[in-house]
C-alpha positions as CSV (number, residue, x, y, z in Angstrom):
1,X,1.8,89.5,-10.5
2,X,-0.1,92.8,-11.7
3,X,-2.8,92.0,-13.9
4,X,-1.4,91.7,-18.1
5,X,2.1,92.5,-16.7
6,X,2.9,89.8,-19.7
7,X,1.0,91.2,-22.1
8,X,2.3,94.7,-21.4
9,X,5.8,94.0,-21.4
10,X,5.2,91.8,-25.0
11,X,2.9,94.7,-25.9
12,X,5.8,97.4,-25.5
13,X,8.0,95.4,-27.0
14,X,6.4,94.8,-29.8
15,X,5.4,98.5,-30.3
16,X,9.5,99.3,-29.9
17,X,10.1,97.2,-32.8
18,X,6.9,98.4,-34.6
19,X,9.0,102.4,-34.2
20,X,11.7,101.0,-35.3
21,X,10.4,99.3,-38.9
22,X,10.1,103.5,-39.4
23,X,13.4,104.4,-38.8
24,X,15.8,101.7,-39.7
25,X,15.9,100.9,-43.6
26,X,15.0,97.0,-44.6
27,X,17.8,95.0,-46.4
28,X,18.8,91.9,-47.0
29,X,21.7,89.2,-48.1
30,X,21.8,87.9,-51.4
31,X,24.4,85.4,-52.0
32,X,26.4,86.7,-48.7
33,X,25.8,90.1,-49.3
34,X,24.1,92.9,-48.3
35,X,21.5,94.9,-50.0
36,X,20.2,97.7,-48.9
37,X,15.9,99.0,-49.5
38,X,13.8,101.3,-48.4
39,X,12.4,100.8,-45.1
40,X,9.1,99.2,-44.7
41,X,7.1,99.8,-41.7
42,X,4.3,98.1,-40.6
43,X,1.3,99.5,-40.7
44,X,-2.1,99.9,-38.9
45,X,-3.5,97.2,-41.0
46,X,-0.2,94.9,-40.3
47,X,-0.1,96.3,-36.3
48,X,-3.3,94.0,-35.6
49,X,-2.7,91.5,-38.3
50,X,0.4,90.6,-37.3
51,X,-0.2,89.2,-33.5
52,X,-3.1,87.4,-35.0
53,X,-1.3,85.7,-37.7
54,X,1.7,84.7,-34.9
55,X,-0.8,82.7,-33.2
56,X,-2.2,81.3,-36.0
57,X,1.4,79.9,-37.2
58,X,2.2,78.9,-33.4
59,X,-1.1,77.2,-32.8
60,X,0.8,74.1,-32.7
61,X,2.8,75.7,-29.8
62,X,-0.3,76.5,-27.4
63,X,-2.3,73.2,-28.2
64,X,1.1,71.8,-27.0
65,X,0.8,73.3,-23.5
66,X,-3.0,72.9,-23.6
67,X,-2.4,69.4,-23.7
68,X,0.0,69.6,-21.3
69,X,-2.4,71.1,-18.8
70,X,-5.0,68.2,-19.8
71,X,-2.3,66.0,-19.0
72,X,-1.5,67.0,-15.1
73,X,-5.3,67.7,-15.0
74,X,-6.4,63.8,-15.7
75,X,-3.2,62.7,-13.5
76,X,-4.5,65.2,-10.6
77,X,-7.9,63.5,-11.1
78,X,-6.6,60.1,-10.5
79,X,-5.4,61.4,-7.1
80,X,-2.1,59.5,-7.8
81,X,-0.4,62.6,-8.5
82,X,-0.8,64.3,-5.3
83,X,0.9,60.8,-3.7
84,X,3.7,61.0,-6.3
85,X,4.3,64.6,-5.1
86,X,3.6,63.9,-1.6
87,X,6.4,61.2,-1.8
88,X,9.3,63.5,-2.7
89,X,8.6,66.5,-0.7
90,X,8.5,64.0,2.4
91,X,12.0,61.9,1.6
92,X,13.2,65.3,0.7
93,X,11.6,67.2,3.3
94,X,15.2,68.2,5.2
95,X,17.1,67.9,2.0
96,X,15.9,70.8,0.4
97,X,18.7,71.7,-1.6
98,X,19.3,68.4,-3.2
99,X,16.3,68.1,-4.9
100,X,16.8,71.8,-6.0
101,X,20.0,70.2,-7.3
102,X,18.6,67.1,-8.8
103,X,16.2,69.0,-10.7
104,X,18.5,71.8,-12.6
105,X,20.9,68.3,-13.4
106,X,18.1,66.6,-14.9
107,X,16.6,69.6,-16.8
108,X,20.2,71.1,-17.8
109,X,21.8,68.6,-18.5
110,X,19.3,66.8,-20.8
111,X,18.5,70.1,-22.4
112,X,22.5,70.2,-23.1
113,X,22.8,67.4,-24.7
114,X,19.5,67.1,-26.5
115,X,18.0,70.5,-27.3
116,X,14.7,69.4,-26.8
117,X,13.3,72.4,-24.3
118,X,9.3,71.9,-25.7
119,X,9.8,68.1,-24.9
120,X,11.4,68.9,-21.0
121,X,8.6,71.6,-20.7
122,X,6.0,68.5,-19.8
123,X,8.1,67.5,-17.0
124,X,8.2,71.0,-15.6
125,X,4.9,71.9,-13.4
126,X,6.0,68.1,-11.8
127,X,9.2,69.5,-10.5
128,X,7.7,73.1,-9.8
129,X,4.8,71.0,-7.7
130,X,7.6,69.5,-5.7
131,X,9.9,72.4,-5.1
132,X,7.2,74.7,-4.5
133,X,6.2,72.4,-1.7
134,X,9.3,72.0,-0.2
135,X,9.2,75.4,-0.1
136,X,10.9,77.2,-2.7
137,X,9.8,80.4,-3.7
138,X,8.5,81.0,-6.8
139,X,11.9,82.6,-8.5
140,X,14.5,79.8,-7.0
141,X,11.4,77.5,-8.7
142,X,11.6,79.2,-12.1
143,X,15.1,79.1,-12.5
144,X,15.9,75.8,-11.4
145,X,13.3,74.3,-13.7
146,X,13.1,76.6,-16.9
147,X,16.0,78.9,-16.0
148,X,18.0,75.0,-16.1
149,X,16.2,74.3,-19.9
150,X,17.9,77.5,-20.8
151,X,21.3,77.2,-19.2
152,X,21.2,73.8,-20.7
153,X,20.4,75.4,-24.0
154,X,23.2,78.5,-23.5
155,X,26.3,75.5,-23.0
156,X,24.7,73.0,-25.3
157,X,26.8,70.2,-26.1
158,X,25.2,68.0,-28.2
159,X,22.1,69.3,-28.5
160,X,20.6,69.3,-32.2
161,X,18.6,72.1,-32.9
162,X,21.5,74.2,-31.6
163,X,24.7,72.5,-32.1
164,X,23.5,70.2,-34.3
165,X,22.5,73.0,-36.8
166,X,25.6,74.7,-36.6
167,X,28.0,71.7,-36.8
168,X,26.1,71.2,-40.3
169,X,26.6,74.8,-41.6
170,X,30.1,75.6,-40.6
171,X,30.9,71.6,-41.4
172,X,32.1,70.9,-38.0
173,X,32.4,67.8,-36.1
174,X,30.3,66.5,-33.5
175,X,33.0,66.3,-31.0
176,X,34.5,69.9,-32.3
177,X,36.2,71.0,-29.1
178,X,33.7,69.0,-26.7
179,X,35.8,68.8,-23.5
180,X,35.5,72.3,-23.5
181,X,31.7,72.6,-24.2
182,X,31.6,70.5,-21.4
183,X,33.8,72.7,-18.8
184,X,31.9,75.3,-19.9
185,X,28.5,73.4,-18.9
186,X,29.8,72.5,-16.2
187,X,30.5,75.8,-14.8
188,X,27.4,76.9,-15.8
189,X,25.4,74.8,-14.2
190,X,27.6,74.9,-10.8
191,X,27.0,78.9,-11.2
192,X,23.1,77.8,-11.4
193,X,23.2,75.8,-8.4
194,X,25.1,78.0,-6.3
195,X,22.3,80.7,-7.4
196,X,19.6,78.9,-6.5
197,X,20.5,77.5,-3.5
198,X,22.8,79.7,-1.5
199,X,21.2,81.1,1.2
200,X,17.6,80.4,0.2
201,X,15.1,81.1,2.5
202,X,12.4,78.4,2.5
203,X,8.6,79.2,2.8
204,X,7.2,76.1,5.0
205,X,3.2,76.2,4.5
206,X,0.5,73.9,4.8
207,X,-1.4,75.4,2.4
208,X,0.7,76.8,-1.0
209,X,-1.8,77.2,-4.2
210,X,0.5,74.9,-6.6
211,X,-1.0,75.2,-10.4
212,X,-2.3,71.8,-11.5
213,X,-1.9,70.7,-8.4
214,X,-5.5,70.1,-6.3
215,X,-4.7,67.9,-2.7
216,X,-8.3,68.8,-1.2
217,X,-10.5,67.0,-3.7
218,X,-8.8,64.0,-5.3
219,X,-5.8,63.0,-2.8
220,X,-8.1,60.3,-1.1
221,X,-9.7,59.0,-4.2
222,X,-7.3,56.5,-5.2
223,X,-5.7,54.4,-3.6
224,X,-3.0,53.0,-6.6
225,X,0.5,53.5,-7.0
226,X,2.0,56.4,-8.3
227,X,3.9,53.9,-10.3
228,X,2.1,52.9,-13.3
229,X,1.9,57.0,-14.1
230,X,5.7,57.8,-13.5
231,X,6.4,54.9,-15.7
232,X,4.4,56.4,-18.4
233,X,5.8,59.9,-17.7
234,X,9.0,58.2,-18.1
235,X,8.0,56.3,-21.4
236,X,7.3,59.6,-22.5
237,X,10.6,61.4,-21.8
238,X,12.4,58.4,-23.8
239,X,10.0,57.9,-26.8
240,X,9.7,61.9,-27.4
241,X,13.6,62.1,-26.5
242,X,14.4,60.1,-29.2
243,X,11.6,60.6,-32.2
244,X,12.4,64.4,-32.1
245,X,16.0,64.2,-31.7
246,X,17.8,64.1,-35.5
247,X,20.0,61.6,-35.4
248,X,21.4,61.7,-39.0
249,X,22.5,65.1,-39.3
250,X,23.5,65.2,-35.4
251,X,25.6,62.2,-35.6
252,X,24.9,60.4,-39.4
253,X,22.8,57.3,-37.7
254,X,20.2,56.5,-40.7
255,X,19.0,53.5,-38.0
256,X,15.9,55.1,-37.6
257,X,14.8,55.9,-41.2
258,X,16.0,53.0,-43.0
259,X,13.4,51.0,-40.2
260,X,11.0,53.3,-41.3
261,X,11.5,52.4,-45.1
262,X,11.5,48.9,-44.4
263,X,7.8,49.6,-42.0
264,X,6.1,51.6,-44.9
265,X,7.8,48.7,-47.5
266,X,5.8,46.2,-45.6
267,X,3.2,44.6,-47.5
268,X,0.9,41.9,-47.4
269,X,-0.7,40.5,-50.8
270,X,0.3,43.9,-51.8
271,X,-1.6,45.5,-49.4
272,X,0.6,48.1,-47.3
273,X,-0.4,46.8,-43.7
274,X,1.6,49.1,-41.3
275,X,1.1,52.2,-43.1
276,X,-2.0,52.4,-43.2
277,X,-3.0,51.1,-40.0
278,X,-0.6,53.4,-38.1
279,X,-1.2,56.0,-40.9
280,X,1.2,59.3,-41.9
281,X,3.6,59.2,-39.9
282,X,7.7,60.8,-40.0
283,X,10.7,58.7,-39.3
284,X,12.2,58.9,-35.5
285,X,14.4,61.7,-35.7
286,X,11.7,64.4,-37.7
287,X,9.2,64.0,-35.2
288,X,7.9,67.3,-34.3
289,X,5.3,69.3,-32.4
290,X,2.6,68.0,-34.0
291,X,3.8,64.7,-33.1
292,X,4.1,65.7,-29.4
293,X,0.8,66.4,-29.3
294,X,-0.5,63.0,-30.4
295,X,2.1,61.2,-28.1
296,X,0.3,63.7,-24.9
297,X,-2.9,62.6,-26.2
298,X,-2.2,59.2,-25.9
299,X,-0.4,59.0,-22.5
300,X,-3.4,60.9,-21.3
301,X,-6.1,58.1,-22.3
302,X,-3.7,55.9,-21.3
303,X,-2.9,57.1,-17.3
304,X,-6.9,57.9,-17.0
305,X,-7.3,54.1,-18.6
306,X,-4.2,52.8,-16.4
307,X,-6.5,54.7,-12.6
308,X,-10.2,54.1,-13.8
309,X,-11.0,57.6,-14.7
310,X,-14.6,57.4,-16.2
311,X,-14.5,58.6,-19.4
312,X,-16.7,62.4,-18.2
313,X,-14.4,62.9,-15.5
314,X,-11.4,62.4,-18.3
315,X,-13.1,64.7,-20.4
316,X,-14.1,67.0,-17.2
317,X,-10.3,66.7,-16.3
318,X,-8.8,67.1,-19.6
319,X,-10.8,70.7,-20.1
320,X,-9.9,71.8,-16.5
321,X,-6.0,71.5,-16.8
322,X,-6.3,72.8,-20.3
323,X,-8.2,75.4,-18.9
324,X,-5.8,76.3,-15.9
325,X,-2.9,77.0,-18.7
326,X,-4.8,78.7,-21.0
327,X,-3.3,82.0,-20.2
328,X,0.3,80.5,-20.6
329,X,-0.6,78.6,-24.0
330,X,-1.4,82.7,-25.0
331,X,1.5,84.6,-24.1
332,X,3.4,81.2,-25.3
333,X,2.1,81.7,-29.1
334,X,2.2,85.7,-28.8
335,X,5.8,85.2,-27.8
336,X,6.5,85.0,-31.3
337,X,4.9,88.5,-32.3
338,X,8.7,89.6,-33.0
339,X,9.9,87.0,-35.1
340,X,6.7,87.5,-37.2
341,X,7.2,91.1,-37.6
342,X,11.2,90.6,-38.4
343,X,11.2,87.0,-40.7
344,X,7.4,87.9,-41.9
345,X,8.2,89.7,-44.8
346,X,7.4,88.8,-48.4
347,X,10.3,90.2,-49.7
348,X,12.4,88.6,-47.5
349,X,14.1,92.2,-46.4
350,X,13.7,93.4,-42.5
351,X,15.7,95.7,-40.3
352,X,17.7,93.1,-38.6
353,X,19.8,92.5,-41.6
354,X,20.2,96.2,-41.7
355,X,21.4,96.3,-38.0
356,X,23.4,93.1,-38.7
357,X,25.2,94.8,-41.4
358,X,26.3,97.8,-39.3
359,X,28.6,95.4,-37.6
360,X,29.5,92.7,-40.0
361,X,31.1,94.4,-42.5
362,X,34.0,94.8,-39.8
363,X,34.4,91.0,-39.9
364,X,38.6,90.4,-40.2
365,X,39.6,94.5,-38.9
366,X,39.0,93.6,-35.2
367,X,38.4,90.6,-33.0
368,X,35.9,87.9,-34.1
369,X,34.5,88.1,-31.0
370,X,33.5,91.6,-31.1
371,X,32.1,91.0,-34.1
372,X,29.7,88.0,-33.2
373,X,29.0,88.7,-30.0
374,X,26.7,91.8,-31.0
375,X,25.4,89.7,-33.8
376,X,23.9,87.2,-31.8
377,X,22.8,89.7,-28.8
378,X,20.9,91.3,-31.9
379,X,19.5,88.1,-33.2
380,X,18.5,86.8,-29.8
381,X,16.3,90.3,-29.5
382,X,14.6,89.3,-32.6
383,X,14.7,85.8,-32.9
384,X,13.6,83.5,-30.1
385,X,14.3,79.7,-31.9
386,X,17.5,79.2,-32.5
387,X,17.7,77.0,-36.0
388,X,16.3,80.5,-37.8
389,X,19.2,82.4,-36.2
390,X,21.4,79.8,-37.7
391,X,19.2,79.4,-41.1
392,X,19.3,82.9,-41.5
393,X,22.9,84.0,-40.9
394,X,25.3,80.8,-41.7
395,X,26.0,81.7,-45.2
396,X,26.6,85.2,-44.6
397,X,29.2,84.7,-41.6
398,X,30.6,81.8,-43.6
399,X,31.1,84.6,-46.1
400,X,32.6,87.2,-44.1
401,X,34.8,85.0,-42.4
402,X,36.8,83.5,-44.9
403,X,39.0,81.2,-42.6
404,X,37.1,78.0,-41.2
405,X,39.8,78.1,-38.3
406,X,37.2,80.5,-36.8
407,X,33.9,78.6,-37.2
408,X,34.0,77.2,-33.8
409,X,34.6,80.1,-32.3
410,X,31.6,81.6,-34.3
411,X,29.6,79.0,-33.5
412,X,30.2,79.0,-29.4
413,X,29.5,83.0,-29.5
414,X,26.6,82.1,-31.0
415,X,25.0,79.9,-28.7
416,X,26.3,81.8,-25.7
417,X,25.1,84.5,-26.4
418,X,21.9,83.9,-27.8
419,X,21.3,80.9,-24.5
420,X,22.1,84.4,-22.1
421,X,19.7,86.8,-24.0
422,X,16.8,83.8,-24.0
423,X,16.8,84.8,-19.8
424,X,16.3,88.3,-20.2
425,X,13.9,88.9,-23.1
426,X,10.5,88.5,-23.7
427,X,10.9,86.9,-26.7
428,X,11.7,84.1,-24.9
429,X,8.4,81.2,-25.3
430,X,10.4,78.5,-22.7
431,X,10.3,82.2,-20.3
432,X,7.2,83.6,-21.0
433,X,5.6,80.1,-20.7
434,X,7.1,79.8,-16.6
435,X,6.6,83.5,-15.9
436,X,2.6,83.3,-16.7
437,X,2.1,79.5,-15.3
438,X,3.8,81.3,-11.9
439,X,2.3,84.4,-12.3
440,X,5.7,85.8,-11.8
441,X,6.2,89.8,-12.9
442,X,8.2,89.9,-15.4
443,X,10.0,93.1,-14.0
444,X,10.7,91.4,-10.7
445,X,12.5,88.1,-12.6
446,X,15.0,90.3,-14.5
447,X,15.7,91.7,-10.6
448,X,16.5,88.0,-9.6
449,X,18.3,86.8,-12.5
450,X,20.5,89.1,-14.0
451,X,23.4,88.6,-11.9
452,X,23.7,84.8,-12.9
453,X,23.0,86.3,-16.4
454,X,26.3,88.5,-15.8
455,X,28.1,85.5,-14.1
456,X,27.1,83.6,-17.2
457,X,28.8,86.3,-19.8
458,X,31.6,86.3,-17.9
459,X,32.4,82.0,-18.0
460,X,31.7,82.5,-21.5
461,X,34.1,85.3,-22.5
462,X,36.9,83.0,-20.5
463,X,35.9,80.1,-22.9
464,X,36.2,83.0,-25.9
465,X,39.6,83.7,-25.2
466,X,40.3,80.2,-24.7
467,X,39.2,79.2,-28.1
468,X,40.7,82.2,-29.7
469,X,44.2,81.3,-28.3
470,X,44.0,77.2,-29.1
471,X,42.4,78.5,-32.8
């Protein structure tokens, strides 16, 4: 990768939508509709205090991948890591493509039904160790691990922080037209697989510099099971799966929060034991990044307690994996520069409701699709998380499409779209984050994946006119 290609590309970006704060008057939607200000540009002041105040409100974002780096750092210390990676490129050694396989299923298909991409991004540099030494070049790599979060994301089916949010604001139902969510996943990810595995050309080397990944000085040290630190890797992946996951507005299961009523209830002689032993804590289903973090934390201590890893070289080995990702928990944070500059406003006005409006007013003259589509290709070059695009725009589309007949439609345009422009933009964190822990050129990825991009757009205006016919 040429050096700051990342930072460059974010960099122009950034100073695109800086021009265009000076052109394009700021509005906004009051009550569904649109009013039209003055435009407000940002200014030399806001040019440098802008990026600055992005990482300040994503902090929480690159102490996430941090600790994400300190976590394959201590397991690469315990030299069980290098065996658990060891282990699957040797059973899978001639079976290249199935593991390519097995990995966009499990990171697609959980992403689908969860939405949970910052929870599968621990799991990621595992699978990228393991396809990169079977072989796999770097792109294949990417987009069968992150390029699968994303797909997953594009054909969500249950997934809360995308269909979840707009089941709640266009009052649909869970199961709102699922079997064909599902076809639609379903040909997405066979698109994905067929991508990434048809004619691939494998790389066999002895020696392959894998991130987080050190054979030379810590494969012999150990000689335990890989076990004990899948298990907790898999602990993990269930406890995070299902603390983050809402389960009353996804599916109206209050399980979790009436245990939690009846944990912070607890008393003895008055005294409120479990509270404050555990301390603060949120009900499963509200558990967020900041939660994460803790839960890393503590599968950390507990893999370096679970190998015998004296407490310097934890310390040693959290700061060197952190270390290694540093770069990516930057560009991860500064991904967000655009969102800040287009939701940062006091006033609550930007240029994306403006650009929104040129095309919304049309709502009921043509096609809803043509109407949407653009809507969300717009949002998705603003916005990069997905619940603001919904927060943002719900009420107005609710107003401007006056028959609920059309929500579901609406709402599968939405994600679509939004899922396809999440490959190609540097808005993208989940991107950003593989390109820079790859050191993959930006330039040279949208070379490699805009024709599954395209093949993508076109499964998804089949399912538009599908909807539009049974609606």
């Amino acid at each position: 990768m040429k050096k700051k290609n990342l930072l460059k590309v974010i960099g122009v970006y950034f100073l695109i939508v800086v021009v265009l704060t000076w052109i394009i008057p700021a509005g906004s939607y009051q009550a569904g509709k649109f009013v039209k200000d003055a435009t407000s540009p940002v200014g030399i002041l806001d040019f440098f205090r802008i990026p600055l105040t992005t990482l300040t409100n994503y902090a929480n974002y690159g102490i996430l991948i941090l600790l994400i780096g300190g976590l394959y750092g201590v397991m690469n210390r315990t030299g069980a890591y290098s065996k658990l990676v060891s282990h699957f490129t040797k059973k899978y050694a001639k079976k290249e493509k199935t593991f390519a396989i097995i990995s966009i299923l499990f990171f697609s298909i959980l992403s689908s039904v969860s939405g949970l991409s910052f929870v599968l991004l621990i799991f990621v540099p595992l699978f990228m160790a393991i396809l990169l030494r079977l072989g796999y070049k770097k792109l294949p790599t990417l987009m069968a691990t992150i390029g699968a979060i994303l797909a997953g994301n594009a054909a969500s089916t249950y997934g809360f922080n995308i269909v979840g949010y707009l089941n709640y604001y266009f009052e649909l139902d869970i199961n709102s037209y699922i079997l064909l969510k599902v076809l639609f996943f379903a040909v997405v990810v066979a698109l994905l697989i067929f991508f990434v595995t048809k004619n691939e050309k494998l790389e066999k080397k002895n020696q392959i510099d894998i991130p987080l990944l050190d054979d030379d000085h810590y494969a012999h040290k150990s000689t335990k099971s890989y076990a004990p630190m899948l298990i907790v890797l898999a602990f993990v992946l269930v406890l995070l799966g299902v603390a983050c996951y809402n389960w009353t507005y996804a599916i109206n299961y209050k399980g979790f929060e009436e245990l939690y009523e009846k944990m912070v209830a607890l008393k003895i002689n008055g005294y409120p034991l479990l509270k404050n032993i555990i301390g603060n804590f949120s009900p499963f289903g509200y558990w967020n990044v900041t939660e994460m973090n803790i839960v890393l934390l503590i599968a950390t201590a507990l893999i370096a307690w679970l190998y015998s890893v004296k407490f310097e070289d934890y310390i040693d080995a959290l700061k060197d994996g952190a270390k290694q990702v540093l770069p990516v928990a930057f560009y991860v944070m500064l991904a967000s520069v655009i969102t800040s500059v287009i939701l940062g406003s006091s006033t609550g006005t930007s240029i994306y409701f403006t650009m929104v409006n040129w095309i919304l007013p049309h709502a009921g003259k043509v096609a809803n699709v043509i109407v949407m589509f653009p809507i969300s290709i717009i949002s998705g070059a603003f916005i990069n998380e997905f619940p603001y695009f919904v927060n943002y725009m719900a009420t107005n589309l609710t107003t401007a499409f006056t028959h609920d007949t059309v929500y579901p439609l609406l709402a599968f345009v939405m994600q679509s779209a939004h899922g396809m422009m999440m490959f190609l933009l540097p808005t993208s964190a989940l991107l950003i984050a593989g390109l820079s822990y790859l050191k993959v050129s930006f330039i040279d990825w949208i070379k490699y994946a805009w024709k599954y991009v395209l093949g993508m757009g076109i499964a998804s205006v089949i399912v538009y006119i599908i909807l539009s016919i049974m609606i």
